[in-house]
VMD Tcl script that builds the backbone (N, CA, C; Angstrom):
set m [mol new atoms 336]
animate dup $m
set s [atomselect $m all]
$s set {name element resname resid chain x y z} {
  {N N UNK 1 A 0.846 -1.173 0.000}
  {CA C UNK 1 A 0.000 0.000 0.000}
  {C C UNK 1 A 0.893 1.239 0.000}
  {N N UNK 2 A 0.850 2.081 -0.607}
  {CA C UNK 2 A 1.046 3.613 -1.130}
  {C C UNK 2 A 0.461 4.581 0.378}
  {N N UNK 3 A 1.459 5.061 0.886}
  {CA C UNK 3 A 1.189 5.772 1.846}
  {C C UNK 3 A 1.196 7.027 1.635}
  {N N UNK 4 A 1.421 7.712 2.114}
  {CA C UNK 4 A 1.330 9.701 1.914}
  {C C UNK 4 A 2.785 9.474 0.833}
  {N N UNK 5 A 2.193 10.603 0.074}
  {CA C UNK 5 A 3.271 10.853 -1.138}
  {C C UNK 5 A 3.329 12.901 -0.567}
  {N N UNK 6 A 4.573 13.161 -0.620}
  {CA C UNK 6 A 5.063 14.569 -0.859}
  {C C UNK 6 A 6.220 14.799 -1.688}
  {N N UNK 7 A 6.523 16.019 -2.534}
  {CA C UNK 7 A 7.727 16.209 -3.683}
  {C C UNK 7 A 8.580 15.644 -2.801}
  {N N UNK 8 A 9.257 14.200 -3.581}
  {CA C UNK 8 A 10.418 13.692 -3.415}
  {C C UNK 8 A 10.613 12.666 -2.613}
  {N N UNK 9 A 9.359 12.603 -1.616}
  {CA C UNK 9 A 9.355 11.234 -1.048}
  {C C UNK 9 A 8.187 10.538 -0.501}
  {N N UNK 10 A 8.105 9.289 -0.632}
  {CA C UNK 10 A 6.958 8.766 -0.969}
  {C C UNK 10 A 7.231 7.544 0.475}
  {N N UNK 11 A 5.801 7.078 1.284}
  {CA C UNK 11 A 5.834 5.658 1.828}
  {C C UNK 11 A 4.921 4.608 1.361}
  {N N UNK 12 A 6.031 3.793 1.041}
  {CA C UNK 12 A 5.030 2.037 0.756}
  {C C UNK 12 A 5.577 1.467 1.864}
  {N N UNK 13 A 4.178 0.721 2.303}
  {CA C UNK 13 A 3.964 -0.478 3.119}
  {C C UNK 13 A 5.040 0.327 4.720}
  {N N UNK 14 A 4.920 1.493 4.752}
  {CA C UNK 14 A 5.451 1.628 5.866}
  {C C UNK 14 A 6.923 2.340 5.585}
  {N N UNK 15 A 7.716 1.910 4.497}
  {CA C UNK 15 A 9.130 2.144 4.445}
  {C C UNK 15 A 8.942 3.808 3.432}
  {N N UNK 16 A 10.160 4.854 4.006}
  {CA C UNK 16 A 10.204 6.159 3.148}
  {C C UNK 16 A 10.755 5.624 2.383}
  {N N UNK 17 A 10.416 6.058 1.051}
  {CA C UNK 17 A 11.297 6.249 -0.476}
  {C C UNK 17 A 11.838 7.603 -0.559}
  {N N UNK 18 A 13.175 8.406 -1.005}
  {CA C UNK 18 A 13.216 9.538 -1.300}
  {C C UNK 18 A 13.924 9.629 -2.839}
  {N N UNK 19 A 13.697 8.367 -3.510}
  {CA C UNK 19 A 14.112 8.337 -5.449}
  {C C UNK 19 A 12.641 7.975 -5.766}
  {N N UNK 20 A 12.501 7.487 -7.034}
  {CA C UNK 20 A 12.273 6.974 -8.001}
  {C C UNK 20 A 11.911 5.864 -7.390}
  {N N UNK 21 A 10.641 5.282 -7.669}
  {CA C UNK 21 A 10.401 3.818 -7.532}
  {C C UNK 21 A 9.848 2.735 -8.479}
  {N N UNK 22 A 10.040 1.996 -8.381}
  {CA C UNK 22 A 8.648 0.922 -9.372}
  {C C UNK 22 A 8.012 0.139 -8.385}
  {N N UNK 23 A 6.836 -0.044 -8.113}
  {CA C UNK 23 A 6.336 -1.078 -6.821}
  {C C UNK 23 A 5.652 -2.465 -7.891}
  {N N UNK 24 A 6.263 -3.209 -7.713}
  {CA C UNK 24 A 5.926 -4.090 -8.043}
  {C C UNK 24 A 4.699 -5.080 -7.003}
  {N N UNK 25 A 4.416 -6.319 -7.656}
  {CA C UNK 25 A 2.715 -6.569 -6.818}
  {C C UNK 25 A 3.813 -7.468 -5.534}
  {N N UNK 26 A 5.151 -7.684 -5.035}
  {CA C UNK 26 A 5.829 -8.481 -3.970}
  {C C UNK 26 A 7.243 -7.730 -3.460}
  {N N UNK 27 A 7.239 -6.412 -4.244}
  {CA C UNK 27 A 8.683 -5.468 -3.583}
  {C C UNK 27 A 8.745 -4.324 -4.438}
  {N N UNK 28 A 9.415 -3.751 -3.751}
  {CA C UNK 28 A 9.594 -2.358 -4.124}
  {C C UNK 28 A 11.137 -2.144 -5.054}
  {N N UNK 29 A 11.161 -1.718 -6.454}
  {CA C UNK 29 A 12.598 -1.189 -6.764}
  {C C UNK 29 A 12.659 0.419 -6.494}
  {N N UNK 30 A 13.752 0.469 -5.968}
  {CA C UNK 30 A 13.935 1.959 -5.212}
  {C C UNK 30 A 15.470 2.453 -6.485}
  {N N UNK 31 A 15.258 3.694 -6.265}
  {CA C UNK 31 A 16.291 4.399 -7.072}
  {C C UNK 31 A 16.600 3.965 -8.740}
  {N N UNK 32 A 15.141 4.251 -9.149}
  {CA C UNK 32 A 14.746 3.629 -10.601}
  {C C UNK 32 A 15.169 5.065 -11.286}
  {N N UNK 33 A 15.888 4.958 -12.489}
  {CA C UNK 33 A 16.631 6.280 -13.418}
  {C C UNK 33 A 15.849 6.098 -14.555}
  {N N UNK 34 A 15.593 6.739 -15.308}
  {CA C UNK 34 A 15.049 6.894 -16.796}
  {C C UNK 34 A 16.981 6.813 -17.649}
  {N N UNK 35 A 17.039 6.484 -18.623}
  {CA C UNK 35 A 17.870 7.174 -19.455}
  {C C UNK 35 A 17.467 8.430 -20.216}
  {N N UNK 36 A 17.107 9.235 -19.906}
  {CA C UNK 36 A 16.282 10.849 -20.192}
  {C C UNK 36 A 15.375 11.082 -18.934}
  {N N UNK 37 A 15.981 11.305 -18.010}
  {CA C UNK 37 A 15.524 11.886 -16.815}
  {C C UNK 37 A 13.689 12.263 -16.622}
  {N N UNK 38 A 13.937 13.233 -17.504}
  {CA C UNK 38 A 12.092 13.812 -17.503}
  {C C UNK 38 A 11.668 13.156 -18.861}
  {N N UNK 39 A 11.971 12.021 -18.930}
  {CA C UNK 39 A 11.130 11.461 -20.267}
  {C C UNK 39 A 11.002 9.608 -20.039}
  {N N UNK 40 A 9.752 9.178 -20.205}
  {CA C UNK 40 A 10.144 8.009 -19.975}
  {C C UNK 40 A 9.572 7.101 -21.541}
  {N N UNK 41 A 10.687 6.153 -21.633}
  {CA C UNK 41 A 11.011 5.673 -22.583}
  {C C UNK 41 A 10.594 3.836 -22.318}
  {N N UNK 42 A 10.565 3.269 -23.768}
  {CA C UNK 42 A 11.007 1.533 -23.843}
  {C C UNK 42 A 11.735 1.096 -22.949}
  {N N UNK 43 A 13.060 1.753 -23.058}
  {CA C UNK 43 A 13.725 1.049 -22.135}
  {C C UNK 43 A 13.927 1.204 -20.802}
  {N N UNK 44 A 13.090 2.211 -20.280}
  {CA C UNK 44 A 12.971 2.572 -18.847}
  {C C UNK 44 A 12.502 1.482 -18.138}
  {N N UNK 45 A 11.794 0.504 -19.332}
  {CA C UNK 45 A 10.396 -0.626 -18.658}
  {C C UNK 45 A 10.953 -1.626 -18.251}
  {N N UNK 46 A 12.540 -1.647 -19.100}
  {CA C UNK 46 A 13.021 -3.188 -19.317}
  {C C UNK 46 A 12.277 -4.292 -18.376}
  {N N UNK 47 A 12.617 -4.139 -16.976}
  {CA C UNK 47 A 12.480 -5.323 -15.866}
  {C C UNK 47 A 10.769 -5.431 -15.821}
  {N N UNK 48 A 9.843 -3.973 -15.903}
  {CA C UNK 48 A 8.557 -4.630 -16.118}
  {C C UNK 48 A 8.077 -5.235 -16.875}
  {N N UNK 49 A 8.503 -4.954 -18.461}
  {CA C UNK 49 A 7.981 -5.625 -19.483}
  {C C UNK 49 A 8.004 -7.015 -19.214}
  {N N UNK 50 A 8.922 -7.613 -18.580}
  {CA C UNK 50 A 9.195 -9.001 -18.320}
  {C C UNK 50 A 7.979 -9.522 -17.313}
  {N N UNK 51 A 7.689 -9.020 -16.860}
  {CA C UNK 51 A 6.293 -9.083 -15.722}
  {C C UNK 51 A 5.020 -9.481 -16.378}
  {N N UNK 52 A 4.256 -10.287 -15.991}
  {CA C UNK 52 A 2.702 -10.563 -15.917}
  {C C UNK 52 A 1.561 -9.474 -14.891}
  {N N UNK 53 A 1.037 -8.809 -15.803}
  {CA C UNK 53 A 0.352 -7.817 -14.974}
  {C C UNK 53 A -0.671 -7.060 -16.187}
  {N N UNK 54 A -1.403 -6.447 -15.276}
  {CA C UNK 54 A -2.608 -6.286 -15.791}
  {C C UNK 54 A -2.824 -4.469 -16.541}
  {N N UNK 55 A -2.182 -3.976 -15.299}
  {CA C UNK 55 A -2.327 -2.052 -15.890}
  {C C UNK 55 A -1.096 -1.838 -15.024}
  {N N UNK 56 A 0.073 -1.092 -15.331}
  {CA C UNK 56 A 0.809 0.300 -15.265}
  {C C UNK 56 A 0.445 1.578 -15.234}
  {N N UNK 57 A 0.775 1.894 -13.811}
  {CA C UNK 57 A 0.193 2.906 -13.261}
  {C C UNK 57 A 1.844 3.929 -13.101}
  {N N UNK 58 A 1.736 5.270 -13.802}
  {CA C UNK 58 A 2.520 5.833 -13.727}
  {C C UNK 58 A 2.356 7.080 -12.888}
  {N N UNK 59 A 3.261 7.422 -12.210}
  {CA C UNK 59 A 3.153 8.638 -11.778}
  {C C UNK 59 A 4.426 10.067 -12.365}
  {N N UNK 60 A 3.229 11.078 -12.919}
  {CA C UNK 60 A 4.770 11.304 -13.725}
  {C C UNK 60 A 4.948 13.089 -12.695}
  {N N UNK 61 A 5.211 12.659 -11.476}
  {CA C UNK 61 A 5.973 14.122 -11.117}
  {C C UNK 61 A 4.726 14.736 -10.129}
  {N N UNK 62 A 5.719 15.482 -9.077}
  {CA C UNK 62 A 4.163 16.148 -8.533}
  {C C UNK 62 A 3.645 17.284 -9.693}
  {N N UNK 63 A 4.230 17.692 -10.300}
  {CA C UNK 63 A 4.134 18.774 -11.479}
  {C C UNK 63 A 3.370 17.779 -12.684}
  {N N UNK 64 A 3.867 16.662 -13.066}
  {CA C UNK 64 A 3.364 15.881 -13.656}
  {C C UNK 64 A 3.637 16.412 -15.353}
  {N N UNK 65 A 5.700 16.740 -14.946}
  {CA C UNK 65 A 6.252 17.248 -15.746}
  {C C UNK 65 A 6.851 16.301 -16.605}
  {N N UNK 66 A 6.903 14.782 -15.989}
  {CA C UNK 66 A 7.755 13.885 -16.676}
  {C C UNK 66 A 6.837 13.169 -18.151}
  {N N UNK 67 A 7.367 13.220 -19.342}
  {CA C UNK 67 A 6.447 13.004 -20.390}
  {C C UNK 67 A 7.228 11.658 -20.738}
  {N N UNK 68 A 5.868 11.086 -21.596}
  {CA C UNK 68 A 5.812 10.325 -22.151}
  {C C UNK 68 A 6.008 9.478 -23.467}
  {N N UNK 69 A 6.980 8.894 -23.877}
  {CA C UNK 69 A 7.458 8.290 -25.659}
  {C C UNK 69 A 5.965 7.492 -25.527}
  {N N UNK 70 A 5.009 7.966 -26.737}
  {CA C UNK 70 A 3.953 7.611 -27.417}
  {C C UNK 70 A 4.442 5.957 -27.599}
  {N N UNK 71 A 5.482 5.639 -27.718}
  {CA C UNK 71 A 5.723 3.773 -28.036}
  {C C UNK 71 A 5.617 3.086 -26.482}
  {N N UNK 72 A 5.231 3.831 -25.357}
  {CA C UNK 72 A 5.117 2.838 -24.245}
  {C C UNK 72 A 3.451 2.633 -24.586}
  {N N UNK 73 A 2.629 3.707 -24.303}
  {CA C UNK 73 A 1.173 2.845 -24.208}
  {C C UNK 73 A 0.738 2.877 -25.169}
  {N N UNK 74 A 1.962 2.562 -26.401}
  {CA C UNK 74 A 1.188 1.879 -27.957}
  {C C UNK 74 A 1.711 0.671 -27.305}
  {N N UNK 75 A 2.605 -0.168 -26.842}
  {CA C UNK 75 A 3.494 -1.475 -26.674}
  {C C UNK 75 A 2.147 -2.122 -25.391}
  {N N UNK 76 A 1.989 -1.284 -24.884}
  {CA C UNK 76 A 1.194 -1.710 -23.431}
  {C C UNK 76 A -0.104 -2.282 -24.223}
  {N N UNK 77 A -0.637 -1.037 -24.786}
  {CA C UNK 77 A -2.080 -1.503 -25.827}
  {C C UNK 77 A -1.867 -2.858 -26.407}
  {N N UNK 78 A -0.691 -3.040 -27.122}
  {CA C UNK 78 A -0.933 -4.241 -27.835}
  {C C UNK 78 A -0.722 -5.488 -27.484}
  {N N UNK 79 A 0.085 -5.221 -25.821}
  {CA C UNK 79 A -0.097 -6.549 -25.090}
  {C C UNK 79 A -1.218 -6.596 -24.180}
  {N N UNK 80 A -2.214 -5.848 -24.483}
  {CA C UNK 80 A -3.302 -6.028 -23.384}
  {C C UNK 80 A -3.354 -5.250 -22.192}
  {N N UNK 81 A -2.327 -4.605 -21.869}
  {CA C UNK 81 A -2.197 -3.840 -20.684}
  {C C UNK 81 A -2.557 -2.658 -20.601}
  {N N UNK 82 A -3.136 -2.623 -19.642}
  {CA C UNK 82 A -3.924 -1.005 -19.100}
  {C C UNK 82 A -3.068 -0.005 -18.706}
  {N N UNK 83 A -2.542 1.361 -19.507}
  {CA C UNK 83 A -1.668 1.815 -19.168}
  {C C UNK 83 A -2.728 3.405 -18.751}
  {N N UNK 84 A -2.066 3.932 -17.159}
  {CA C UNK 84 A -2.913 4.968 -17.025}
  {C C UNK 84 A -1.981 5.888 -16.344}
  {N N UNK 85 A -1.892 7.060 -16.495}
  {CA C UNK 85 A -0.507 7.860 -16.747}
  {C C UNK 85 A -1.248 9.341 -15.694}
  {N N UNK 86 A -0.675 9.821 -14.823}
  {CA C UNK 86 A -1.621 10.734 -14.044}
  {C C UNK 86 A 0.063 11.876 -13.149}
  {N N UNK 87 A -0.622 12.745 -12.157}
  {CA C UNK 87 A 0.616 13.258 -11.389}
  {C C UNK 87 A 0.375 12.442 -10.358}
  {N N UNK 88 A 1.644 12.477 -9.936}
  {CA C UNK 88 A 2.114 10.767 -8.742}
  {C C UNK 88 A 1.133 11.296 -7.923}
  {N N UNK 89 A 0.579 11.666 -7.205}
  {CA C UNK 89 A -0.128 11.896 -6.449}
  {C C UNK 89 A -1.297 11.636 -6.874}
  {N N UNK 90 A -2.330 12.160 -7.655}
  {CA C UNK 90 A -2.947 10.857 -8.172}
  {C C UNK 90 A -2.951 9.259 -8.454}
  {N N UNK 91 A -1.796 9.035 -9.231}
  {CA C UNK 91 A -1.479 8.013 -9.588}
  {C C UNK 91 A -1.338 6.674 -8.680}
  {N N UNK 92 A -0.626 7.476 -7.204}
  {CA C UNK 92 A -0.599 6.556 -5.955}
  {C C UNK 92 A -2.058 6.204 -5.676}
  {N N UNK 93 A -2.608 6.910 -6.002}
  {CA C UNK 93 A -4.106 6.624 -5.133}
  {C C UNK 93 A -4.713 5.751 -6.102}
  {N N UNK 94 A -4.750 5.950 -7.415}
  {CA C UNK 94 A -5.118 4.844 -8.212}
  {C C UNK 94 A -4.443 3.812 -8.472}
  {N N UNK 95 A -3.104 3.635 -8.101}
  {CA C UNK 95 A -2.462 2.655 -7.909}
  {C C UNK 95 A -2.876 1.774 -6.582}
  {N N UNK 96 A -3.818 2.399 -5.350}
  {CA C UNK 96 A -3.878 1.155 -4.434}
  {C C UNK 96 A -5.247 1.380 -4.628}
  {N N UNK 97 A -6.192 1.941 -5.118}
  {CA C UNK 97 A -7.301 1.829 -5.619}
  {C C UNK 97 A -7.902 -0.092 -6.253}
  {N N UNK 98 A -6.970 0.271 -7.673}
  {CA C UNK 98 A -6.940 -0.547 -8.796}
  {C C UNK 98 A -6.205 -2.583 -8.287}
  {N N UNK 99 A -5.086 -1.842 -6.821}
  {CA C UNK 99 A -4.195 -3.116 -6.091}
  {C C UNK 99 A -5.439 -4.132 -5.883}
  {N N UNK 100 A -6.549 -3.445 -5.229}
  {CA C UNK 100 A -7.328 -4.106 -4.599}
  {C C UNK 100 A -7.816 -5.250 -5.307}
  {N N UNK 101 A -7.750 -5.458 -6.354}
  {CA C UNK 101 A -8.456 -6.006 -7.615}
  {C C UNK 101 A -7.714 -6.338 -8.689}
  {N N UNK 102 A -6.740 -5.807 -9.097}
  {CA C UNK 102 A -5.566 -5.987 -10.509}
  {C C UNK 102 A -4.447 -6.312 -10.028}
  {N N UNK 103 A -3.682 -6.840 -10.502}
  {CA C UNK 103 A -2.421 -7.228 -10.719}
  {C C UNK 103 A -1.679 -6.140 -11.537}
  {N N UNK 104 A -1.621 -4.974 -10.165}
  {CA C UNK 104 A -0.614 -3.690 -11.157}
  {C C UNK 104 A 0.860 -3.132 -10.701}
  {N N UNK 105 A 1.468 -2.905 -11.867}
  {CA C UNK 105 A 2.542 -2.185 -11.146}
  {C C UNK 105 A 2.213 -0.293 -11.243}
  {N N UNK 106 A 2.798 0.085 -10.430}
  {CA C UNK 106 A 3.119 1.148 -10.429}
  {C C UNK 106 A 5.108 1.564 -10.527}
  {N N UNK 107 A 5.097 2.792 -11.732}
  {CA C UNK 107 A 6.476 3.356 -11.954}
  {C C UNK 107 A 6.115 5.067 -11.376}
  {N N UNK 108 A 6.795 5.523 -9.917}
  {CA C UNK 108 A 6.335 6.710 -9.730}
  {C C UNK 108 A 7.922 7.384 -9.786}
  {N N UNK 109 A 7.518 8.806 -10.585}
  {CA C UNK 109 A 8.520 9.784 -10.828}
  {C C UNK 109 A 8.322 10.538 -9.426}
  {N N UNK 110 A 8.997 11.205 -8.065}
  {CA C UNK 110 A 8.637 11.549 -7.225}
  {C C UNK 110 A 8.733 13.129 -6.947}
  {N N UNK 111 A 9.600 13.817 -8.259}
  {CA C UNK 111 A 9.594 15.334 -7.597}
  {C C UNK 111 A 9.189 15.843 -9.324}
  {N N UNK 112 A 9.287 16.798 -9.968}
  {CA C UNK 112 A 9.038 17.859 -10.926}
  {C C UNK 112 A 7.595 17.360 -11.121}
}
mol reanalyze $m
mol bondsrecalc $m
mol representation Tube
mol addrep $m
């Protein structure tokens, strides 16, 4: 569960984050980098793409400055996956919203 989110640091399940995370549906990756910082890309996904899951839940920034390469939720679309893209602060909340019921990850950008 997604606890209080503020610019730059975020709590799951109890523990502070102050990077970048991906929460996966059994652990958390902490200090997750884009290769283009405020842009997220294919290969940002690598380790999720490999995953069985249902929707990707992004959080892109409390500003909800971090944009998006049009080839992630064309790639997501065509494997079936629900891709829903919001400012992390939203995004957390629909990320444990959606937990309750889906098999989702969440990728949250935590400050711009």
């Amino acid at each position: 569960m997604i606890g209080p989110y503020q610019f730059g640091k975020v709590t799951i399940d109890g523990i502070d984050y102050d990077s970048d995370v991906i929460v996966y549906p059994h652990h958390v990756e902490d200090k997750w980098w884009r290769k283009d910082g405020h842009r997220l890309c294919l290969d940002d996904l690598k380790g999720i793409l490999g995953e069985q899951f249902d929707t990707l839940v992004v959080g892109t920034g409390y500003f909800g400055r971090m944009t998006i390469d049009p080839a992630v939720p064309e790639l997501l679309k065509q494997r079936g996956i629900t891709f829903i893209a919001d400012t992390t602060a939203k995004a957390c909340s629909e990320f444990n919203r959606l937990k309750e019921t889906q098999n989702v990850i969440g990728a949250f950008h935590l400050t711009c």
